[in-house]
PDB file of N, CA, C and O in Angstrom, chain B, residues numbered from 101:
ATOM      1  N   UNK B 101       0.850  -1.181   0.000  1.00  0.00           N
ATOM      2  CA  UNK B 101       0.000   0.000   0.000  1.00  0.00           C
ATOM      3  C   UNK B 101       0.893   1.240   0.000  1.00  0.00           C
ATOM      4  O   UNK B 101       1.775   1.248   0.859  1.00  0.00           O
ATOM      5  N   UNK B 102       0.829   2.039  -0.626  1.00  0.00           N
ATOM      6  CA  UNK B 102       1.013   3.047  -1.128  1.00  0.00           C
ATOM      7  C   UNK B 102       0.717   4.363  -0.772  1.00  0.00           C
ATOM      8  O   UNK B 102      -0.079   4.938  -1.515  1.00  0.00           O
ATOM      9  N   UNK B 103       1.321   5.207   0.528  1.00  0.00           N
ATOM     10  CA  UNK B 103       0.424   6.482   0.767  1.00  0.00           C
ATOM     11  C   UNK B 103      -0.328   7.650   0.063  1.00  0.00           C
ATOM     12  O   UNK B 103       0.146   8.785   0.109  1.00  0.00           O
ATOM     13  N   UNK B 104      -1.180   7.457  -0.412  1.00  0.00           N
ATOM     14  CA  UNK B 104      -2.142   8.079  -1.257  1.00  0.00           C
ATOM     15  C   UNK B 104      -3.195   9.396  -0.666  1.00  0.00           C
ATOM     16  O   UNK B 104      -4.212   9.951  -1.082  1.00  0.00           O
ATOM     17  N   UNK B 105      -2.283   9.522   0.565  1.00  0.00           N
ATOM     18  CA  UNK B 105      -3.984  10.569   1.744  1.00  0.00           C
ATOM     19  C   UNK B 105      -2.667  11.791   2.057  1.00  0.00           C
ATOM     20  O   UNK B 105      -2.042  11.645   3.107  1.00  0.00           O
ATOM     21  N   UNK B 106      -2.336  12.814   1.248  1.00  0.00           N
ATOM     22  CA  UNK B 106      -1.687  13.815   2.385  1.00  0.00           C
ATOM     23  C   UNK B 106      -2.337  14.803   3.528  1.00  0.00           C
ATOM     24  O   UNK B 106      -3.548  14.984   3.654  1.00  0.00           O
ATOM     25  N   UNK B 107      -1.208  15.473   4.425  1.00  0.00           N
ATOM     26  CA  UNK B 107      -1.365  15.779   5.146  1.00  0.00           C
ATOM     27  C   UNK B 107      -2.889  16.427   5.242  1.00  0.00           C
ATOM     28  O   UNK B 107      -3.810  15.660   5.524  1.00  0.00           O
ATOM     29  N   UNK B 108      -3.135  17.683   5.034  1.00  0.00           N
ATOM     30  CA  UNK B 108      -4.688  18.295   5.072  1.00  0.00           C
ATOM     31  C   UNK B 108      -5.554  17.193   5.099  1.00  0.00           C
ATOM     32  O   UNK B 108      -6.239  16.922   6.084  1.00  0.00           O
ATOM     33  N   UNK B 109      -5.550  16.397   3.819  1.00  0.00           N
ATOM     34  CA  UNK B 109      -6.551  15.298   3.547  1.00  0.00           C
ATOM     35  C   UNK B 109      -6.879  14.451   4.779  1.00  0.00           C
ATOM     36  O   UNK B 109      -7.899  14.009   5.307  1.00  0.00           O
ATOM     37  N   UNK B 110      -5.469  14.418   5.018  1.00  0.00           N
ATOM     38  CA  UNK B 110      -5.228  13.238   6.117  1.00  0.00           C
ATOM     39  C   UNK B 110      -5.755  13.577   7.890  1.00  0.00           C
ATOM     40  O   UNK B 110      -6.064  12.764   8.761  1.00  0.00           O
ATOM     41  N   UNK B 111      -5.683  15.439   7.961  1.00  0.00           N
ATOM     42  CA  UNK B 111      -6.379  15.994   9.387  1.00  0.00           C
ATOM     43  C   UNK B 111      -7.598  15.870   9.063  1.00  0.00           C
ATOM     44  O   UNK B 111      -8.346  15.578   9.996  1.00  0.00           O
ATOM     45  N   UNK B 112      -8.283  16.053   7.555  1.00  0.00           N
ATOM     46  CA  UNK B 112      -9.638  16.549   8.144  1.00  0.00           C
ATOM     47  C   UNK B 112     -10.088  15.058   7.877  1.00  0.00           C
ATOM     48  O   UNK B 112     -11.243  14.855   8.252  1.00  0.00           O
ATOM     49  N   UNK B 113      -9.561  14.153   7.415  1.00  0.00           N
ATOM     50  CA  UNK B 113     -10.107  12.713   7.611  1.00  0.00           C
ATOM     51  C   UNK B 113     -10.506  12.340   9.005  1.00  0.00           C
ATOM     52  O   UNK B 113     -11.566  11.876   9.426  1.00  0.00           O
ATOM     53  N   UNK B 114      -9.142  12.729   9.751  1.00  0.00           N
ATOM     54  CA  UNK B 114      -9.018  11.941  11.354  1.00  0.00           C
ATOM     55  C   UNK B 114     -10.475  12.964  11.924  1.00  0.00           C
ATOM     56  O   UNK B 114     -11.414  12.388  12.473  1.00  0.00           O
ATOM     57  N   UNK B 115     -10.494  14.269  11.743  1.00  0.00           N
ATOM     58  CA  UNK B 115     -11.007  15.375  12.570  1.00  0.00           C
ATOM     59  C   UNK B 115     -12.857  14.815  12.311  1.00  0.00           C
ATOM     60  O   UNK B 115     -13.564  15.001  13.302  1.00  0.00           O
ATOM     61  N   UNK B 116     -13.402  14.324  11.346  1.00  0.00           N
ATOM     62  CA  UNK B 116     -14.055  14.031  10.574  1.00  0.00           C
ATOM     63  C   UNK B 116     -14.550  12.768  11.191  1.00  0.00           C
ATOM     64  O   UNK B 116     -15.627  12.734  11.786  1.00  0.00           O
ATOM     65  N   UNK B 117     -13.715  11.650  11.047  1.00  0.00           N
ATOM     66  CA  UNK B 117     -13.695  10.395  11.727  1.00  0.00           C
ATOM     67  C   UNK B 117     -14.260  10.371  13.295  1.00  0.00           C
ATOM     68  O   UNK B 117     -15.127   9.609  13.724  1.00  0.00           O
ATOM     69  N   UNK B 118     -13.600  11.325  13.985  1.00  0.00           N
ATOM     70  CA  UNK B 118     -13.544  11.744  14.768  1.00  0.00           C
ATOM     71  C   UNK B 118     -15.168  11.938  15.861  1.00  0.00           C
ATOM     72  O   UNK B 118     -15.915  11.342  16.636  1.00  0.00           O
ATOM     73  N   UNK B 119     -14.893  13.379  15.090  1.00  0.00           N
ATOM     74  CA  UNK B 119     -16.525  14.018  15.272  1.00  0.00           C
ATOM     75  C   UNK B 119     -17.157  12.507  14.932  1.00  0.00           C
ATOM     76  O   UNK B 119     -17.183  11.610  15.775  1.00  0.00           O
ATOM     77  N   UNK B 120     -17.560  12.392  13.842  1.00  0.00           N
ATOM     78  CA  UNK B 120     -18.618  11.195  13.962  1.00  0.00           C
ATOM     79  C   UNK B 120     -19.082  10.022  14.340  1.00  0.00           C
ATOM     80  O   UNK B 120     -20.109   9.421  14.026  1.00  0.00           O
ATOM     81  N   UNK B 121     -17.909   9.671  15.295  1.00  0.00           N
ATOM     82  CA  UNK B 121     -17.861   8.433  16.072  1.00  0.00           C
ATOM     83  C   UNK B 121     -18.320   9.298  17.550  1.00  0.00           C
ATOM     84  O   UNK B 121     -19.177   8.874  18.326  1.00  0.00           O
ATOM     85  N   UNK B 122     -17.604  10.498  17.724  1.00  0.00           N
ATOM     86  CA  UNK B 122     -18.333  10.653  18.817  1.00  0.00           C
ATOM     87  C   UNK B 122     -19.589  11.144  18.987  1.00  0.00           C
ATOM     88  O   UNK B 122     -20.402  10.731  19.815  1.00  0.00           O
ATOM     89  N   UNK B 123     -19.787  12.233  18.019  1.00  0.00           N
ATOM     90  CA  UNK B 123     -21.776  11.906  17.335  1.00  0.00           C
ATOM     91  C   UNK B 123     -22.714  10.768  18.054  1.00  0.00           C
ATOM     92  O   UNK B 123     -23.614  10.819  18.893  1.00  0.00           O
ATOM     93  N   UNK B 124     -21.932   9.493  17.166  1.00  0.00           N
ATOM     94  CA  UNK B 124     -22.578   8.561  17.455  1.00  0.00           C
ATOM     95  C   UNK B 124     -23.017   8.106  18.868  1.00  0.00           C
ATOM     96  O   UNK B 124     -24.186   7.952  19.223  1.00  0.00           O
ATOM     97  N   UNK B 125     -21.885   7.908  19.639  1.00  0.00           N
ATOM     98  CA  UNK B 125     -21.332   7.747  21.012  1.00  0.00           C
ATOM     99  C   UNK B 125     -22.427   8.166  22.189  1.00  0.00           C
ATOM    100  O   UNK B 125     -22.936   7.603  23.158  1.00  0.00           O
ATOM    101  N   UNK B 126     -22.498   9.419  21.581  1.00  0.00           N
ATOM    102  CA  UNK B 126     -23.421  10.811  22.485  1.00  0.00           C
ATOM    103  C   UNK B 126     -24.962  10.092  21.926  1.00  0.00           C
ATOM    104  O   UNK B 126     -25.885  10.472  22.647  1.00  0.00           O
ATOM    105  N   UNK B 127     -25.362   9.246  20.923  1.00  0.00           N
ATOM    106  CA  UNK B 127     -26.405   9.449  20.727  1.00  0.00           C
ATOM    107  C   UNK B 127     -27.099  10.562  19.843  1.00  0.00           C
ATOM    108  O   UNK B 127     -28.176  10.280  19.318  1.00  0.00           O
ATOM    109  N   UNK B 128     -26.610  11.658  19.673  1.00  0.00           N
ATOM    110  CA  UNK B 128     -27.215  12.556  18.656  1.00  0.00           C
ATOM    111  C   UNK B 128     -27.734  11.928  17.350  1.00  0.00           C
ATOM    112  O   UNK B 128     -28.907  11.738  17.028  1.00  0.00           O
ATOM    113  N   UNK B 129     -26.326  11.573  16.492  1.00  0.00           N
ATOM    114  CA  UNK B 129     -26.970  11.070  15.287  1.00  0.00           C
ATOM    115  C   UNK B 129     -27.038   9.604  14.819  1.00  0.00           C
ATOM    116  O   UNK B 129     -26.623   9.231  13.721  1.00  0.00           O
ATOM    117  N   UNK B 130     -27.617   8.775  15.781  1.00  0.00           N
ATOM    118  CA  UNK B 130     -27.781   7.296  15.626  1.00  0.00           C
ATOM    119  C   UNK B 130     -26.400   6.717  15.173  1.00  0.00           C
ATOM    120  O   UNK B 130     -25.251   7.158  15.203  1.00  0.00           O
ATOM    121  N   UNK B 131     -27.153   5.191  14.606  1.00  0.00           N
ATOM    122  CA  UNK B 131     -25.786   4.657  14.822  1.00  0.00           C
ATOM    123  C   UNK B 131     -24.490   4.349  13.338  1.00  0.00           C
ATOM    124  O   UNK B 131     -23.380   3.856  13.137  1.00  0.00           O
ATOM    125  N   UNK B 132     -25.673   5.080  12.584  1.00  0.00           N
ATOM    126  CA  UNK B 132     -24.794   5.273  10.943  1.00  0.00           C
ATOM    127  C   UNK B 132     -23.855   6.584  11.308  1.00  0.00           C
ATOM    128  O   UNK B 132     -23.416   7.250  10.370  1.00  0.00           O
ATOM    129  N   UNK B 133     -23.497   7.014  12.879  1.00  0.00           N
ATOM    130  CA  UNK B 133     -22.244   7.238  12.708  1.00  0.00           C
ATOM    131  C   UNK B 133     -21.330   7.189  12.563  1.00  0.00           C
ATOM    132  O   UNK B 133     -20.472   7.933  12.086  1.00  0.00           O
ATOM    133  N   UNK B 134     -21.387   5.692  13.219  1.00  0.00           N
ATOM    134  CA  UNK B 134     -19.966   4.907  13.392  1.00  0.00           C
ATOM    135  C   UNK B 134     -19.041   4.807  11.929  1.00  0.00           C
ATOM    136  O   UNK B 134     -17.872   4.424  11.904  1.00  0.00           O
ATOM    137  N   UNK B 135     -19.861   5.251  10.686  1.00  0.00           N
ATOM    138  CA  UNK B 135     -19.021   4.946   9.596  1.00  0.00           C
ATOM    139  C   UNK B 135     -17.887   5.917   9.621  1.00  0.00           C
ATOM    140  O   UNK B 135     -17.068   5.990   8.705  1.00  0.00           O
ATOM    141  N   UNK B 136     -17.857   6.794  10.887  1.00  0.00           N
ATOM    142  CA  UNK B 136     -16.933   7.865  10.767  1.00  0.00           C
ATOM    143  C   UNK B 136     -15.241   6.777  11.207  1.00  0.00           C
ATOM    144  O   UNK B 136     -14.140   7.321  11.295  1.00  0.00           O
ATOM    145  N   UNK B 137     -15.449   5.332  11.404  1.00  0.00           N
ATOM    146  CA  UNK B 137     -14.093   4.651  11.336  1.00  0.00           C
ATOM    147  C   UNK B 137     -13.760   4.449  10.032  1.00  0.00           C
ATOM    148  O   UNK B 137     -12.618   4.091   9.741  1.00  0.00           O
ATOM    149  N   UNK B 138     -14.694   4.649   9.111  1.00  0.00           N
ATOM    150  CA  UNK B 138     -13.550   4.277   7.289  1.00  0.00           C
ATOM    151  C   UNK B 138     -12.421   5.658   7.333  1.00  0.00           C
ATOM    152  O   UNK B 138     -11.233   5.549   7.031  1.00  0.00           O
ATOM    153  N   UNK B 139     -13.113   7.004   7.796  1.00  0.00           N
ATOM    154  CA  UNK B 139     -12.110   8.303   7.483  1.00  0.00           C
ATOM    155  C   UNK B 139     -11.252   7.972   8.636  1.00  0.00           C
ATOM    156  O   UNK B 139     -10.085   7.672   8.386  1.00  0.00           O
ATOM    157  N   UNK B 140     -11.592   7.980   9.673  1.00  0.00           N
ATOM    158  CA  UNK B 140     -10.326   7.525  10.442  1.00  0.00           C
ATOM    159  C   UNK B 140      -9.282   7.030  10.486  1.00  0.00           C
ATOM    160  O   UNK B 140      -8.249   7.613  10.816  1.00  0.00           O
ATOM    161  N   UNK B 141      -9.419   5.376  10.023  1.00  0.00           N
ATOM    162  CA  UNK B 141      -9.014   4.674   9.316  1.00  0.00           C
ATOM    163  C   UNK B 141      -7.949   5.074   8.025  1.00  0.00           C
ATOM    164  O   UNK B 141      -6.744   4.903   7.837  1.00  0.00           O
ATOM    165  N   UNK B 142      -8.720   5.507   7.483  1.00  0.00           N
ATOM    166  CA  UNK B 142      -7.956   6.041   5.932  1.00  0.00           C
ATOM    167  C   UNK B 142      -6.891   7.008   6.734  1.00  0.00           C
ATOM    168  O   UNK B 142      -5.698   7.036   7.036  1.00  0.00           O
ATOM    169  N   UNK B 143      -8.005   7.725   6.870  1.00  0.00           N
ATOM    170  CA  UNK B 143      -6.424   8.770   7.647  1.00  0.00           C
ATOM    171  C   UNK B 143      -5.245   8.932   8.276  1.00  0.00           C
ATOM    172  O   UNK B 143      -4.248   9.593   7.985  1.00  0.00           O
ATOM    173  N   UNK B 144      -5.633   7.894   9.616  1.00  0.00           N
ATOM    174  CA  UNK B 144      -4.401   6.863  10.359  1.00  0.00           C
ATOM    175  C   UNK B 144      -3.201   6.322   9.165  1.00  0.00           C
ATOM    176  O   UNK B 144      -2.058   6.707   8.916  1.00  0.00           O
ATOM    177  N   UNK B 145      -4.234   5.055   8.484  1.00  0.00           N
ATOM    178  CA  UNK B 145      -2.993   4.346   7.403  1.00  0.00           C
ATOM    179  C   UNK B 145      -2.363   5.257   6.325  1.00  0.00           C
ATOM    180  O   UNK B 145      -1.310   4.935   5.776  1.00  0.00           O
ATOM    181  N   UNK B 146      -3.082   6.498   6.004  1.00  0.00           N
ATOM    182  CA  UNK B 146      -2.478   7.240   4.906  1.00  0.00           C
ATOM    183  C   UNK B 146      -2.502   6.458   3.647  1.00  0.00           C
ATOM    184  O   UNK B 146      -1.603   6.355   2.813  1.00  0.00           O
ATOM    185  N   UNK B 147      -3.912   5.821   3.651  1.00  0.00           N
ATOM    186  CA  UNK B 147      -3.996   5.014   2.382  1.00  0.00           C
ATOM    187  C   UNK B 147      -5.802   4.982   2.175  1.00  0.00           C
ATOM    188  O   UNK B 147      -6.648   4.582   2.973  1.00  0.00           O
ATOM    189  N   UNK B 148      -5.948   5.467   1.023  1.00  0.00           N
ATOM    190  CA  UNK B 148      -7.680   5.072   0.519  1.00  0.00           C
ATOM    191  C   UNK B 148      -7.494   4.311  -0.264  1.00  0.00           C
ATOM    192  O   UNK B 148      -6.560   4.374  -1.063  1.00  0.00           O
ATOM    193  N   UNK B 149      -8.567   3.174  -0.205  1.00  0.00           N
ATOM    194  CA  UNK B 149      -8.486   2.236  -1.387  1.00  0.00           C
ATOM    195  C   UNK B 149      -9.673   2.701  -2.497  1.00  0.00           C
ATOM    196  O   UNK B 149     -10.234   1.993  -3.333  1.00  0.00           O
ATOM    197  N   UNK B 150      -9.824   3.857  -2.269  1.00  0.00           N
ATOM    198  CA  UNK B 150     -10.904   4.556  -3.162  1.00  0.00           C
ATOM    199  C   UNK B 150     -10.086   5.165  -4.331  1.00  0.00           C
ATOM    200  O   UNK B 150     -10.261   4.849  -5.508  1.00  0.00           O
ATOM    201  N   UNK B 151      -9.118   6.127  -3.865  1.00  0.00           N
ATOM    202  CA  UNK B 151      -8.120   6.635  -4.542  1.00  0.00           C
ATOM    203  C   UNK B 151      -7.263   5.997  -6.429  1.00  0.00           C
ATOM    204  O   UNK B 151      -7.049   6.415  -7.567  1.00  0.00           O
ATOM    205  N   UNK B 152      -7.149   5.217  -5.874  1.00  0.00           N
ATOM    206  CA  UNK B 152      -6.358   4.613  -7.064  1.00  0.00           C
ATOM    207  C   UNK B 152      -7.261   4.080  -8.229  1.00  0.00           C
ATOM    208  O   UNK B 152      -6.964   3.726  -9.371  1.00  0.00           O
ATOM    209  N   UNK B 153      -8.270   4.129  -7.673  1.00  0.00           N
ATOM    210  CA  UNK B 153      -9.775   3.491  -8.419  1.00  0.00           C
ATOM    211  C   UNK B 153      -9.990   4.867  -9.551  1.00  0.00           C
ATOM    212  O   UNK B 153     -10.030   4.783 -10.779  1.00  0.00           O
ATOM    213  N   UNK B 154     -10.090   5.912  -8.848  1.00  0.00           N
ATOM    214  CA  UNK B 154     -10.314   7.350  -9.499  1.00  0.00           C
ATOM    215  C   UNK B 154      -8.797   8.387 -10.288  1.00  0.00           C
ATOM    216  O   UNK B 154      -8.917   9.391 -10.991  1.00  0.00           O
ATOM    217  N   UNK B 155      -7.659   7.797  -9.916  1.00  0.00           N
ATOM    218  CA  UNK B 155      -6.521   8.169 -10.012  1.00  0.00           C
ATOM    219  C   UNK B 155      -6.544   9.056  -9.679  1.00  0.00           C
ATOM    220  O   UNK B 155      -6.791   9.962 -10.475  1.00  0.00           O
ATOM    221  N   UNK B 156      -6.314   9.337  -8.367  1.00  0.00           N
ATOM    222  CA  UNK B 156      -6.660  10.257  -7.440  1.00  0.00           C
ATOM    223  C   UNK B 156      -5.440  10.291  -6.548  1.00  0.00           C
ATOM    224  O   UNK B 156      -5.166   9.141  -6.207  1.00  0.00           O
ATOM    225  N   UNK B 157      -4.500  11.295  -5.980  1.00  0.00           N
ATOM    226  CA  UNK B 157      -3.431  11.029  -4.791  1.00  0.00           C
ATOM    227  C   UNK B 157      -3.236  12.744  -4.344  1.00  0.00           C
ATOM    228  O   UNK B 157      -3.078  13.596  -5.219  1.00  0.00           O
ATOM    229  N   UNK B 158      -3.265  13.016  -3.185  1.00  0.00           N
ATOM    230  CA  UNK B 158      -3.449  14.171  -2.645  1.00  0.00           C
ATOM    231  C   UNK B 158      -1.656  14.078  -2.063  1.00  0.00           C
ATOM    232  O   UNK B 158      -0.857  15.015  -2.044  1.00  0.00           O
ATOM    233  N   UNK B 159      -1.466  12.955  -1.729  1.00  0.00           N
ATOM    234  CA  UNK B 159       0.116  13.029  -1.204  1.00  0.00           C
ATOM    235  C   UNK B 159       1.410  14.033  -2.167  1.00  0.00           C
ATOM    236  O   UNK B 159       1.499  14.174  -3.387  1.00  0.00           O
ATOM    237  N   UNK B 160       2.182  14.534  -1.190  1.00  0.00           N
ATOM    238  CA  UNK B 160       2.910  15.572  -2.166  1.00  0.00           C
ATOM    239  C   UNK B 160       3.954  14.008  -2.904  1.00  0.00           C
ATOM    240  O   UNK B 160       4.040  12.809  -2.638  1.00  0.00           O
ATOM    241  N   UNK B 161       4.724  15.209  -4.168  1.00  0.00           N
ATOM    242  CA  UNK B 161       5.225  14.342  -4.999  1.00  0.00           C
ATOM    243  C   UNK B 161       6.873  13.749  -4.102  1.00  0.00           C
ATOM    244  O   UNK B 161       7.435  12.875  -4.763  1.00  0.00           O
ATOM    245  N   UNK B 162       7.537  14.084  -2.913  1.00  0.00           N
ATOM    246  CA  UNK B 162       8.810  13.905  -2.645  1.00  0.00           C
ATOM    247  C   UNK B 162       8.038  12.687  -1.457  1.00  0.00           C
ATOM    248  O   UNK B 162       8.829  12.051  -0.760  1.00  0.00           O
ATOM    249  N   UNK B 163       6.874  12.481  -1.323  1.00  0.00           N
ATOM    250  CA  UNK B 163       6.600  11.511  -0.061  1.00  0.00           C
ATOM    251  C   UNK B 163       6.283  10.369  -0.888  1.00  0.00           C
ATOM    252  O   UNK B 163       6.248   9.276  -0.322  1.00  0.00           O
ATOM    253  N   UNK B 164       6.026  10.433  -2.223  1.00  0.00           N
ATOM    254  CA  UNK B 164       5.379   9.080  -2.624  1.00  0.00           C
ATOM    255  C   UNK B 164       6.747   7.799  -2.551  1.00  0.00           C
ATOM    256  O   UNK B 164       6.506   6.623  -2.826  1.00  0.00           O
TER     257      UNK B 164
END
């Protein structure tokens, strides 16, 4: 795997992830919050497997 998520991409993934697990947590917005672990996720590994599908890479060019 291939880091494909840079930095920005990669905060507002976690920040994102984040919020919506704890959303969930609190009860506010039921339990189709929890999908806020795929951005998390992605964000942590610095890898989408969505990305390469779309030829898509936000990572700068000296990190690949």
């Amino acid at each position: 795997m291939k880091a494909n998520v840079g930095t920005m991409d990669r905060v507002l993934r976690v920040t994102a992830g984040l919020a919506l697990i704890g959303l969930a947590a609190s009860g506010t917005v039921g339990a189709w919050g929890y999908v806020g672990v795929v951005p998390l996720l992605t964000g942590l590994l610095r890898f989408c497997p969505v990305y390469p599908l779309i030829g898509m890479n936000t990572c700068p060019m000296e990190k690949r």
